[in-house]
C-alpha positions as CSV (number, residue, x, y, z in Angstrom):
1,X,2.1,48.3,-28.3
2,X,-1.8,47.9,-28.0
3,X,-3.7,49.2,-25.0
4,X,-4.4,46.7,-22.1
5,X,-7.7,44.5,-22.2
6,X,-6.7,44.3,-26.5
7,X,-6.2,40.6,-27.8
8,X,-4.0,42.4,-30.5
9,X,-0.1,41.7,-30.6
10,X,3.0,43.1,-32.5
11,X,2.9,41.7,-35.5
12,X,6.6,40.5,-35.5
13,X,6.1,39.1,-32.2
14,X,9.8,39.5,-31.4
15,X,10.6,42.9,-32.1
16,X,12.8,44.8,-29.7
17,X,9.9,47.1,-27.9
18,X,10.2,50.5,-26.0
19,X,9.4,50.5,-22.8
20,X,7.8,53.9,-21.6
21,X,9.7,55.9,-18.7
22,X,8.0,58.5,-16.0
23,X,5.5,60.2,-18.2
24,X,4.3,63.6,-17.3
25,X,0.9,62.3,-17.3
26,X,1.9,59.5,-14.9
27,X,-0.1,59.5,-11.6
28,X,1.8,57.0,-9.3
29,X,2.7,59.9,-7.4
30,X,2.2,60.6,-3.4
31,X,1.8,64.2,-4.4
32,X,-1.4,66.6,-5.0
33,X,-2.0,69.0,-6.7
34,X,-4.3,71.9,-5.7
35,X,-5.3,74.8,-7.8
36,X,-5.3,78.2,-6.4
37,X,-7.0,81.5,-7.7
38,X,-3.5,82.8,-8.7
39,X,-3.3,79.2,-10.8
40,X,0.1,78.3,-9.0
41,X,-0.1,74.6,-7.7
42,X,0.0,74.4,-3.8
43,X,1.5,70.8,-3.6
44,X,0.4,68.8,-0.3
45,X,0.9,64.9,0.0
46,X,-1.3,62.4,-0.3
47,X,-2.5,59.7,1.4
48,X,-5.4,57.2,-0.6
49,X,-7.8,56.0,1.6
50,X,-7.3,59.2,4.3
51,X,-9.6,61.8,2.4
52,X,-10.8,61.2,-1.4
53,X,-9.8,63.8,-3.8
54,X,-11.7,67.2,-4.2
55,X,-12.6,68.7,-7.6
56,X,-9.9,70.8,-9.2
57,X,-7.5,68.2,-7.6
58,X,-5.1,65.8,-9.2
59,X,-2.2,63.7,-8.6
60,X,1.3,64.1,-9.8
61,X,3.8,61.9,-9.6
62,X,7.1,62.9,-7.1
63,X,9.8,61.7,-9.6
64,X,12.1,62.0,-6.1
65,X,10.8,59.4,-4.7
66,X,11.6,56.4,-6.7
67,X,15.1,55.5,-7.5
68,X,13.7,53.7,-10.9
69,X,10.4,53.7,-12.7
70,X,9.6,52.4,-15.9
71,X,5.8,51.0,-17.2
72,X,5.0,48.1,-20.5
73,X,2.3,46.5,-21.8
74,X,2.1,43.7,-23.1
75,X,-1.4,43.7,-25.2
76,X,-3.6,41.8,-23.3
77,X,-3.2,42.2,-19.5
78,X,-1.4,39.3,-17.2
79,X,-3.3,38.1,-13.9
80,X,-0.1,36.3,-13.1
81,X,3.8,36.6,-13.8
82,X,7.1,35.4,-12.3
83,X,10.9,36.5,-12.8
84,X,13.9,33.9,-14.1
85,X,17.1,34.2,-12.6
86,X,19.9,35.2,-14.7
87,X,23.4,34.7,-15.1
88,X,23.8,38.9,-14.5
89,X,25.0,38.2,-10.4
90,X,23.6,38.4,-7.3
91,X,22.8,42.1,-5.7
92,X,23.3,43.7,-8.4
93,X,22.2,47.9,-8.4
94,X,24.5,49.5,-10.9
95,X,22.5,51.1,-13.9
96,X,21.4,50.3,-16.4
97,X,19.7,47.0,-15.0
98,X,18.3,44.4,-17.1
99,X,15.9,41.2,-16.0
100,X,13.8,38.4,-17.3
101,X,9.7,37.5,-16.7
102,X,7.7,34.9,-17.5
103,X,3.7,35.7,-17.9
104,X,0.2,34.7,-18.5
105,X,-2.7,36.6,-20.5
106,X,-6.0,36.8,-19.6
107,X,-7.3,37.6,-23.6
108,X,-10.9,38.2,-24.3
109,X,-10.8,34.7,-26.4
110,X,-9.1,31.7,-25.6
111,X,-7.3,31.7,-28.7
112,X,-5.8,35.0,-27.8
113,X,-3.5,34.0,-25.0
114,X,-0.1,33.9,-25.1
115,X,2.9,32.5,-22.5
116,X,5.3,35.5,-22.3
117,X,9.2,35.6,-21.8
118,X,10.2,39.0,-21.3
119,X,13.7,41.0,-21.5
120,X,13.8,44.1,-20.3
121,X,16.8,45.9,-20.3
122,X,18.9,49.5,-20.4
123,X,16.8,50.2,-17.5
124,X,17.8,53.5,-15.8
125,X,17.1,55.2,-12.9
126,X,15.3,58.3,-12.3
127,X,17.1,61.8,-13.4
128,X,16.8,64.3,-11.5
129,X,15.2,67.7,-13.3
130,X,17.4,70.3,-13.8
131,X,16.2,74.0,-12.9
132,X,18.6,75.8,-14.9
133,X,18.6,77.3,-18.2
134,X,20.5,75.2,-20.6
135,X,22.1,75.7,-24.3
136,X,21.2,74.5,-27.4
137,X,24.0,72.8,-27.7
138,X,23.6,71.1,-23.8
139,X,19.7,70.4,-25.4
140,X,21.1,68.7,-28.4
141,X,23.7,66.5,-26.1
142,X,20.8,66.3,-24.0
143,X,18.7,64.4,-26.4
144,X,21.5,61.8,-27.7
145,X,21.9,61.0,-24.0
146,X,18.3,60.7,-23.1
147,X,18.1,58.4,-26.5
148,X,21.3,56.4,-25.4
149,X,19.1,55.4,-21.8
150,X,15.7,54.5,-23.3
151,X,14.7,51.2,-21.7
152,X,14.2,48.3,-24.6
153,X,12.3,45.0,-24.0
154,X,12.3,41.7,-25.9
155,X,9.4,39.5,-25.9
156,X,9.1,36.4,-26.9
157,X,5.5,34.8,-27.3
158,X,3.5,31.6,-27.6
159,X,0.4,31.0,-28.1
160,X,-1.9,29.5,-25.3
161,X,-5.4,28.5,-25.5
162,X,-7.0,29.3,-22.5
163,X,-6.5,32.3,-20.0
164,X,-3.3,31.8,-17.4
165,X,-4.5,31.9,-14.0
166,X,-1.0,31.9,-12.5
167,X,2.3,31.5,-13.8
168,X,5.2,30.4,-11.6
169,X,9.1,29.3,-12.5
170,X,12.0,27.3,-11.7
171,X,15.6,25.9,-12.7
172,X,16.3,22.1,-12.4
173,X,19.2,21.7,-13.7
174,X,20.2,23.4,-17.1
175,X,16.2,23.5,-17.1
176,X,14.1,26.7,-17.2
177,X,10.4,25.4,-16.0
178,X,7.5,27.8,-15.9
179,X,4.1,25.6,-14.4
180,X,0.7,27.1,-15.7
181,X,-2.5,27.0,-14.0
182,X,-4.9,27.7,-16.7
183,X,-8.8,28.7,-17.1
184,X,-9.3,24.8,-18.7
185,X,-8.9,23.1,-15.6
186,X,-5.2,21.7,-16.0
187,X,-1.9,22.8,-14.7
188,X,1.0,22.4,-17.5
189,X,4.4,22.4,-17.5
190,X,6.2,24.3,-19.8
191,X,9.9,24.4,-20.8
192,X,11.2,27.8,-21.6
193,X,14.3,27.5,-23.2
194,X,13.3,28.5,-27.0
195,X,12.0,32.0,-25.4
196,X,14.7,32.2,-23.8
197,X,17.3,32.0,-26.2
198,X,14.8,34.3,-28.9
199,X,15.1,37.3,-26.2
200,X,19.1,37.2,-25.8
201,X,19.6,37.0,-29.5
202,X,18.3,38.8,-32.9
203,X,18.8,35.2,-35.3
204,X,17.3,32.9,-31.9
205,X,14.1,35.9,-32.5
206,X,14.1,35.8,-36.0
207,X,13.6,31.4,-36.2
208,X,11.5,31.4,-33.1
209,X,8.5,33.8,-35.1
210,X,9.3,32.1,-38.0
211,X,7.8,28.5,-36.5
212,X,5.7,30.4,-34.6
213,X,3.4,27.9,-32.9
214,X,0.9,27.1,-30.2
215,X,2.9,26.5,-26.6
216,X,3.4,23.0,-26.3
217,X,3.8,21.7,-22.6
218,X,6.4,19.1,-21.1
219,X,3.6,17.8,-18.9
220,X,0.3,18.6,-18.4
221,X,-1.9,17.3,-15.2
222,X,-6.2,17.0,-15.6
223,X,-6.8,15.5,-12.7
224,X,-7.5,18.5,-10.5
225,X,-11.0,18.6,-12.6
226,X,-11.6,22.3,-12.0
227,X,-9.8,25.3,-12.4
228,X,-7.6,26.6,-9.6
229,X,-4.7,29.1,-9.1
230,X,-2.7,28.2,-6.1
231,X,0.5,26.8,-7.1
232,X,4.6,26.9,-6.1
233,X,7.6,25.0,-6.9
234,X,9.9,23.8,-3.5
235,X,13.2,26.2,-3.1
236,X,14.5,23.0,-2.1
237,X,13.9,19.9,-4.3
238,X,14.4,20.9,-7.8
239,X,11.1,20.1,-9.7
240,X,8.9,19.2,-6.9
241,X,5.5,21.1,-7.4
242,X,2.2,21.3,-5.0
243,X,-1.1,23.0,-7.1
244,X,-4.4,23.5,-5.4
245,X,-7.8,24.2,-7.0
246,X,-11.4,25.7,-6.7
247,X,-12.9,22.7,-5.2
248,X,-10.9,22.5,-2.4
249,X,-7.9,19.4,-3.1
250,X,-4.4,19.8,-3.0
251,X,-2.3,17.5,-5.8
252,X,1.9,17.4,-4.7
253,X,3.6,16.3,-8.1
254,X,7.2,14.5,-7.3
255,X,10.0,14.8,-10.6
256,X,11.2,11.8,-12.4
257,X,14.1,11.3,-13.9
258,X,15.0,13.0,-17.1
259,X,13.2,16.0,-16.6
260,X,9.9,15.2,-18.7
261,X,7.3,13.5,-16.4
262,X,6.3,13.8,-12.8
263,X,4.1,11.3,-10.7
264,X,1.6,12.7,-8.7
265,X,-0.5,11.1,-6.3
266,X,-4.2,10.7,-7.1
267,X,-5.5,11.1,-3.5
268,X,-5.4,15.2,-2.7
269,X,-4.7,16.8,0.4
270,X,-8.1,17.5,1.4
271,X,-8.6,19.4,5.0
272,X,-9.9,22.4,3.5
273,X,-13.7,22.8,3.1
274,X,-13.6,25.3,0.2
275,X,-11.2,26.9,-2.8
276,X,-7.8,27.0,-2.4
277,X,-6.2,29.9,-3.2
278,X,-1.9,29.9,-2.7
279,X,0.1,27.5,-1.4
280,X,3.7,28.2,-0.6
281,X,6.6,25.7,0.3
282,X,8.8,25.8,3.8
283,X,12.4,27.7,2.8
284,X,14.0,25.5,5.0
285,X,12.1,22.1,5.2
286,X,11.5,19.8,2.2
287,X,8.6,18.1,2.9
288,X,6.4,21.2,4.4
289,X,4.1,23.6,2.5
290,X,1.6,26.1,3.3
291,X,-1.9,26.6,1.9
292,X,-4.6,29.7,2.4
293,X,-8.7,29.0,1.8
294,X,-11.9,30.7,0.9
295,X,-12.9,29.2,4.5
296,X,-10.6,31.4,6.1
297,X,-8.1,29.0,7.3
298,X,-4.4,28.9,6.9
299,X,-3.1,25.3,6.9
300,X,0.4,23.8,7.1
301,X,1.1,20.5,5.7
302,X,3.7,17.7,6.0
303,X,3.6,15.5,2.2
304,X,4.9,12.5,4.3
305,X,1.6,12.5,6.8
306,X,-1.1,12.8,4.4
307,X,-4.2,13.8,3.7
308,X,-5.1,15.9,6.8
309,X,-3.0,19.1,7.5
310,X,-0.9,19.2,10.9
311,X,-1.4,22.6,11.8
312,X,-4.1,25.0,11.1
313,X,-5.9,29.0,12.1
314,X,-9.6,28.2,11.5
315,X,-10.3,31.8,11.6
316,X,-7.3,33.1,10.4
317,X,-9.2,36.5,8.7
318,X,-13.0,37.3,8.7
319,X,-13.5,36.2,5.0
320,X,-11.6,34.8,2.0
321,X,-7.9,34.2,2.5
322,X,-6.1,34.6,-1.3
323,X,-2.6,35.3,-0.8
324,X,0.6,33.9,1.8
325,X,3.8,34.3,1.5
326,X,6.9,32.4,3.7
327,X,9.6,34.4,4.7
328,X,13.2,33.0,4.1
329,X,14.6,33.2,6.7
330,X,12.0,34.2,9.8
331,X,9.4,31.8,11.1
332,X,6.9,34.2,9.3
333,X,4.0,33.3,7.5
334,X,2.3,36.2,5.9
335,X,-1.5,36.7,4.8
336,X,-3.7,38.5,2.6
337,X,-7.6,38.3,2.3
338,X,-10.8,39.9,1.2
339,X,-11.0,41.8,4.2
340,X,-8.1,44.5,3.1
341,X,-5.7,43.3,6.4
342,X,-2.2,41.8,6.5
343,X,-0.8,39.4,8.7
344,X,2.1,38.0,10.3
345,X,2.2,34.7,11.9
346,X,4.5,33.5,13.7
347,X,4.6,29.6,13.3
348,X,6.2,28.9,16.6
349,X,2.7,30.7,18.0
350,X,0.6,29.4,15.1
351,X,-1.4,27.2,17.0
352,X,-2.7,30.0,19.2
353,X,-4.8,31.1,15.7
354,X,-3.1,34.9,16.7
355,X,-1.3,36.8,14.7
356,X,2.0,38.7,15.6
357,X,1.1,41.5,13.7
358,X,-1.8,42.9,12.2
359,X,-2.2,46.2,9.0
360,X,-5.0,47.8,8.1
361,X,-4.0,50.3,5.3
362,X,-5.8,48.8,2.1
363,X,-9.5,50.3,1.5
364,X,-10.3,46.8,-0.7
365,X,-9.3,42.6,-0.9
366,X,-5.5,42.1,-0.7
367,X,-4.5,40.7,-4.1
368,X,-0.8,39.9,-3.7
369,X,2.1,39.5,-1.1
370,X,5.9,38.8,-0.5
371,X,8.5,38.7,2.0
372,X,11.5,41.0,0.5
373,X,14.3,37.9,-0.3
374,X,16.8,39.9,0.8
375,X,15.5,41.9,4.4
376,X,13.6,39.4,5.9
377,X,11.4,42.1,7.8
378,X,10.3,44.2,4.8
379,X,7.5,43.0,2.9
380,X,4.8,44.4,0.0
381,X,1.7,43.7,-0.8
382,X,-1.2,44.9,-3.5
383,X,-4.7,45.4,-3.2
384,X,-8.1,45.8,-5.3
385,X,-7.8,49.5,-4.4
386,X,-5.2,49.8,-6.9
387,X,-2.0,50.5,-4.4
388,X,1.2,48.4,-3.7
389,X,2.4,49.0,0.2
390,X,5.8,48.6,1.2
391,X,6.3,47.5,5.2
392,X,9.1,47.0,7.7
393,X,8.3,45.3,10.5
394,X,11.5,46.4,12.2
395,X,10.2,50.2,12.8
396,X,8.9,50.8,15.8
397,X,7.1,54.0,16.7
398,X,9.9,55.6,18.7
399,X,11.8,55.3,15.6
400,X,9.6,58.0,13.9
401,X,10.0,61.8,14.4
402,X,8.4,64.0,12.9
403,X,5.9,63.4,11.0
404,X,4.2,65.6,8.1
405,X,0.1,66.4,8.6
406,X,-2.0,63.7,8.2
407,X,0.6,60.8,8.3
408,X,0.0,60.6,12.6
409,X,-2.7,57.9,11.7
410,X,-0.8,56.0,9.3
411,X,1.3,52.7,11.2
412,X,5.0,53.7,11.8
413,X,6.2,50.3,9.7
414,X,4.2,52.0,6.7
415,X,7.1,52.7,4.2
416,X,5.5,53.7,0.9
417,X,2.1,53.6,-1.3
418,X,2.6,53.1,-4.7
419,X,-0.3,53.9,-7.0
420,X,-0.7,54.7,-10.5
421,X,-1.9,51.5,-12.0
422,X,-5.9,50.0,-12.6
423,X,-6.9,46.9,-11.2
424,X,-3.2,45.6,-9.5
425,X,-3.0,41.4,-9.6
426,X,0.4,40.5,-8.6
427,X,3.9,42.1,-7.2
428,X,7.4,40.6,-6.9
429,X,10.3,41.7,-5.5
430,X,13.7,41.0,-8.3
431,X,15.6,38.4,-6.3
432,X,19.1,39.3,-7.5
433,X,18.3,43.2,-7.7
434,X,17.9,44.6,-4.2
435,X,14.7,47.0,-4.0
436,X,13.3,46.5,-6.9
437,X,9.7,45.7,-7.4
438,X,7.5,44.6,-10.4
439,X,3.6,44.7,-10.4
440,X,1.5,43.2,-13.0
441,X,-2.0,45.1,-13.5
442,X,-5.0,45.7,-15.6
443,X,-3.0,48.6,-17.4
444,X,0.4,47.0,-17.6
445,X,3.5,46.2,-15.8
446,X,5.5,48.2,-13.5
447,X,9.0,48.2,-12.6
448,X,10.2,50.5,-10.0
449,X,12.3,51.0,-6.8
450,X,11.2,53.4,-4.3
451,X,13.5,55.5,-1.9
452,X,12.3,53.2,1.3
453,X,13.7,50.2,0.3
């Protein structure tokens, strides 16, 4: 496929596409490489953000430590991206693995955009290199194998005018929604069932490019007046929807019946003082949601007491808050802002403006966090510096023993630093594969599980 940051896309827009596995060239790795005189490697780990690389240095990837990695792209890169639940089961880890995204583009034109449904499947997990010498014949059996366990994706694509800011999706019913907060100032509501149906089947592909035509949504709201990205869907009431934008309001949107409309009320939820940037619903209780602010305030709202928030930290970070995430099953809010820290607040404290717990590992803004859906106290994040962290906030430093040279700084809930990709916008954990992460960057997705988790 085209290199990220081209508006170009397959011409057959659903053909079955490889995905790439480990390459040699890959540099996710947390190993580096040193030079000597003798030109052997002496291999040493390393830590980004510790000491910066020396000349003659370079990073290779430790194959060892990741269960699963595989890297797409998609043409033009996706800010934003979300992944649909399938009918495949719940905790599911036997290879090969197979799963189902919805994206956004952000194209150099307008025109170039597309709404993505992805399949990506025959998904493998890392082999482990063998050191000894094999035959031809073990080569040749070798290669059928390795061709047998190449990963495959199906996209299907529609074209969007206007960037996607953030993508995010749901089931009501026999309904597969994806809501769209896009560069034009409106939020849209798009139902995905055509894509759907093109990626599972080769006839579905083949009619869906043949009418191929510009996304059409459901529902589409204007009355935000501005662009905005903060947006979620409730876990509890199928279809109800909160979106926030760059001037500061908060719209709820409340489903009608049959699935085509919503009503949402024209006076915003206003107590912030500038952009909102996420919003995230309560787990557990219908009518609460949570919102984060360029004025550094993390706010908790009840839709039945409008418009003023009934809890808020005024000062929750030192600059721009842009990401939050609710954990399932803990009382835990978690943060992300400008000023590279994480933190977890407990809710039954939140009124104290102190956090519970606070990280310093990323060297640049915090672009993206979530609770893992299935160990409520392990968590990831992404940052401008181009890493993905993995935590668990069950470690405590008695738990660690020894540690290698120049890990004794690093915090003992540290897991794992994930690098390899430019510019990272976005990372989810699977919610029916345990471990598994995507992340969504300027140079493409990646899917992975690491060893930690």
């Amino acid at each position: 496929m085209s290199a990220p940051g081209e508006d170009t896309f397959p011409e057959e827009e659903g053909e079955m596409e490889e995905m790439d596995e480990v390459g040699s060239d890959a540099d996710e790795g947390v190993e580096m490489e040193e030079e000597g005189a003798d030109g052997d490697g002496e291999k040493k780990v390393y830590v980004p953000g510790i000491e910066p690389l020396q000349p003659g240095e370079e990073l290779e990837m430790d194959r060892s430590a990741y269960r699963m990695y595989h890297e797409c792209q998609t043409g033009a890169p996706c800010l934003s991206f979300d992944t649909l639940r399938d009918a495949d089961g719940e905790s599911r880890e036997q290879f090969p693995l197979s799963m189902l995204l919805c994206a956004g583009t952000q194209a150099d034109t307008a025109l170039s955009n597309r709404l993505l449904v992805m399949r990506m499947h025959n998904l493998y997990g890392t082999e482990k290199e063998n050191d000894g010498e094999e035959s031809s014949d073990e080569d040749s059996d070798d290669d059928e194998e390795d061709e047998d366990k190449k990963p495959q994706m199906e996209l299907a694509m529609m074209p969007h005018y206007g960037g996607i800011n953030r993508v995010r999706v749901t089931r009501r019913g026999e309904q597969s929604l994806a809501a769209v907060w896009s560069e034009k100032g409106q939020v849209e509501i798009f139902d995905l069932r055509s894509q759907l149906e093109a990626v599972h089947s080769s006839a579905a592909m083949a009619a869906f490019v043949k009418q191929q035509k510009e996304a059409t949504a459901l529902f589409s709201f204007s009355g935000h007046m501005t662009e905005g990205f903060a947006i979620d869907w409730s876990p509890t009431v199928p279809g109800r929807l909160v979106s926030g934008d760059c001037k500061k309001n908060i719209h709820v949107w409340e489903p009608q019946e049959g699935g085509t409309s919503w009503k949402i009320d024209q006076r915003p939820f206003s107590s912030h003082s500038k952009s909102v940037e996420d919003l995230q619903w309560s787990p557990t209780e219908a009518t609460v949601f949570a919102s984060c602010s360029v004025d550094q305030s993390i706010r908790v709202w009840d839709i039945r007491a409008p418009p003023n928030s009934m809890l808020s930290a005024n000062e929750a970070h030192a600059s721009d808050i842009n990401v939050i995430s609710w954990n399932r099953s803990e009382p835990f809010l978690l943060s992300g802002g400008d000023d590279g820290l994480l933190k977890v607040w407990d809710l039954r404290q939140f009124k104290s403006g102190k956090p519970v717990a606070n990280f310093k590992q990323h060297s640049a803004p915090i672009t993206s966090v979530q609770w893992n859906p299935i160990d409520s106290s392990v968590f990831a994040a992404s940052g401008a510096d181009d890493v993905v962290s993995q935590w668990d906030l069950s470690v405590e430093s008695c738990d660690v023993g020894a540690r290698v040279e120049g890990m004794k700084d690093l915090p003992p809930q540290l897991l794992f630093l994930h690098q390899g990709q430019s510019e990272i916008k976005e990372v989810h954990w699977h919610p029916q594969i345990p471990g598994v992460m995507i992340s969504t960057a300027l140079s493409g997705f990646n899917v992975f599980r690491t060893i930690s988790v």
